[in-house]
N, C-alpha and C positions, 0 to 999 in steps of 0.2 A: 732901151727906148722907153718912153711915156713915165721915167724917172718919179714925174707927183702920181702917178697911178698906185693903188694900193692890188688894181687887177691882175689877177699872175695868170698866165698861162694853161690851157687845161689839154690834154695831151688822153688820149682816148685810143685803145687797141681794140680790136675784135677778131676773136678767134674762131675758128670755124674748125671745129674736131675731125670731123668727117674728112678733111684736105688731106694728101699726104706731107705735109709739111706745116710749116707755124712761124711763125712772129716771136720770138722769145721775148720778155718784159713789158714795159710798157714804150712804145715807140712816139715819139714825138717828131714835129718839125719846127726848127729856131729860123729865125732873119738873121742872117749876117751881111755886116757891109762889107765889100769888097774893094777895097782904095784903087786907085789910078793904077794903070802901068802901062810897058810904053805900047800894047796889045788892045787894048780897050777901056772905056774909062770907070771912073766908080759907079759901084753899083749895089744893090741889097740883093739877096740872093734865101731861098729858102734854100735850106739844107737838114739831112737829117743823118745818122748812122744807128742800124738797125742789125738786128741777127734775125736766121733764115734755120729751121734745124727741121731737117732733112725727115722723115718718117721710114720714108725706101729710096732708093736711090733715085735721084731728079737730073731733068734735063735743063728745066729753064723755070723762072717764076717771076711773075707781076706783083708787085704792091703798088699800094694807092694809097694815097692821101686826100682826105676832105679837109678841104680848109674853109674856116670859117671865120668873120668880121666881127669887132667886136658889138656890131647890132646886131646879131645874128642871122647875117648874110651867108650864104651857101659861095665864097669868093672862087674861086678854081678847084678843081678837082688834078693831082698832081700824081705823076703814073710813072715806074722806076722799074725796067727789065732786065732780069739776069736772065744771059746764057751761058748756063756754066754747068759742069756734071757736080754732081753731089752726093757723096755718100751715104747710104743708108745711116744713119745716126749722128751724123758729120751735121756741124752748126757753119753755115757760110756769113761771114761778117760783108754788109754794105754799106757803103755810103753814097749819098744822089745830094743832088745839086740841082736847082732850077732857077730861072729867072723872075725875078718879080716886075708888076708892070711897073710900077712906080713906086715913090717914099711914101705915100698914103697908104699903099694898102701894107708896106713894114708896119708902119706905125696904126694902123689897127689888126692887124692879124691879132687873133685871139686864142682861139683852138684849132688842134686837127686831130681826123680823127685815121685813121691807118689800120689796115687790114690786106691780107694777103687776098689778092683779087683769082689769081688763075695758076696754077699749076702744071706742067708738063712731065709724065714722069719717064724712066728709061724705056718703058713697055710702048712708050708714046701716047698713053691716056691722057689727056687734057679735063684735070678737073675746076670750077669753077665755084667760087664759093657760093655760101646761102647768104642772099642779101636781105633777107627781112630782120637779125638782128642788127645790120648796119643800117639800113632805113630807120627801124627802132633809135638808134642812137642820134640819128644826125637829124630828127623829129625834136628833138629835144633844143635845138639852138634853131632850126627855121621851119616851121610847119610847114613852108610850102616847097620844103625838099623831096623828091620825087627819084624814082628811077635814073629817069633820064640822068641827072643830075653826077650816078654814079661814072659815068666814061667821063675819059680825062679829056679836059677844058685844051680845045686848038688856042695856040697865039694868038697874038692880033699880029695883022700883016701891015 
């Protein structure tokens, strides 16, 4: 997409030490278009494939996505759940899929920014990340990104 654009993509991770688990490299999300079939018709779709590595053995984990416009709009916030066991030192590979509202907002999606949101471990601890390096980060493309902003964006109905 946007082929005369010299703008590339800017793809942003935030780690948070303290979690029993992590993000490994840097994690991005692409638009792909999705052609016809006889199920549903074409469509663009964010998508992204990410690793997950384990600290102690896990029950379930959240990551998130901020996604952001190429005016630097705060566009959706996009939210991806495993429930799966994990072993202590064990890297779990994902991949998430979501729908985009329309070809506009393909054709400006700009950046996103991606962090491990919540954690669940065997013991049943539920940790949460620290979200003032991710505010810190997503300040940088919309000043008036806010908390709120962090929970994942409902559909339109």
């Amino acid at each position: 997409m946007n082929k005369e654009s010299s703008l590339e993509r800017e793809f942003i991770t935030v780690i948070d030490k303290t979690l029993p688990a992590g993000l490994t490299g840097c994690v991005g999300v692409w638009t792909v278009y999705e052609p016809e079939t006889d199920y549903r018709p074409a469509q663009y779709v964010y998508a992204s494939r990410y690793s997950v590595k384990a600290l102690e053995e896990i029950r379930a984990f959240e990551t998130r996505f901020l996604v952001f416009n190429v005016w630097g709009r705060h566009v959706q916030t996009l939210s991806s759940s495993v429930i799966a066991d994990v072993a202590a030192g064990a890297t779990r590979q994902c991949a998430s899929q979501w729908m985009l509202y329309d070809e506009n907002e393909a054709c400006e999606y700009y950046a996103s920014i991606a962090y491990l949101a919540t954690v669940r471990t065997a013991s049943g601890h539920v940790f949460e990340t620290n979200i003032a390096p991710i505010l810190a980060e997503a300040k940088k493309f919309s000043s008036k990104f806010s908390a709120d902003d962090l929970a994942p964006t409902p559909r339109p109905k």
